[in-house]
Phi, psi and omega in degrees: 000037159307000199284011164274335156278339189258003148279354185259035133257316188304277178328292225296288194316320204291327171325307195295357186264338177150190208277145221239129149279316163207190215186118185243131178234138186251164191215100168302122194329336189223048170283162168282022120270151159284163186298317180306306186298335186295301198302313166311323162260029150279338194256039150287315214299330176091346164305144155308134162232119145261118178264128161257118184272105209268139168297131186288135172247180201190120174239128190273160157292344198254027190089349187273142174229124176157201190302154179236170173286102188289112189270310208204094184264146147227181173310136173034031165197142129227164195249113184218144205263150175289158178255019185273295216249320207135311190305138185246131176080041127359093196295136159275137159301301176211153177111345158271030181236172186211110153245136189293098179268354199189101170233147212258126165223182184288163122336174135282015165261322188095358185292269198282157233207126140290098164267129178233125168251143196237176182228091184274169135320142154306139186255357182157000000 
């Protein structure tokens, strides 16, 4: 049950922008969390939370490049195949990171909600 350390790096990061209302996260088809779980332990935060699910890219030895057939995701592994041959795990390209695409804050009054969207770092 670590997803509770990457929701406390998420806060940590999200804090520094102002007193913060919601929160958009991209979650890659093959982060070591799942998408479902990350988001279900974000909503201590009391935040709007949108989980964006970024689809995986994967280059085979045997050329293929694109998405690959994820068979079995779980808490910290999943298991996935080039869908051209078979090989399994395939280097990913894109789609294993989990990123703060977006946090919506207050004002300094607390009246009007700002949205800024930033372009972060991968948090893990």
């Amino acid at each position: 049950m670590h997803e509770h350390v990457y929701v406390n790096q998420i806060v940590k990061e999200a804090v520094k922008h102002g007193l913060v209302e919601a929160i958009t996260v991209e979650v890659g088809e093959l982060a070591i969390i799942p998408s479902e779980e990350l988001e279900e332990a974000l909503q201590v935060t009391k935040w709007e939370v949108k989980v964006i699910v970024k689809p995986a890219t994967v280059e085979c030895k045997c050329t293929f490049t694109g998405r690959p057939k994820v068979t079995e995701k779980g808490h910290d592994f999943n298991i996935y195949h080039c869908p051209a041959c078979g090989r399994l795990a395939p280097k990913i390209l894109d789609g294993k990171d989990v990123v703060l695409k977006e946090v919506r804050v207050k004002d300094e009054e607390g009246q009007s909600i700002i949205d800024v969207l930033f372009h972060l770092p991968k948090l893990f």
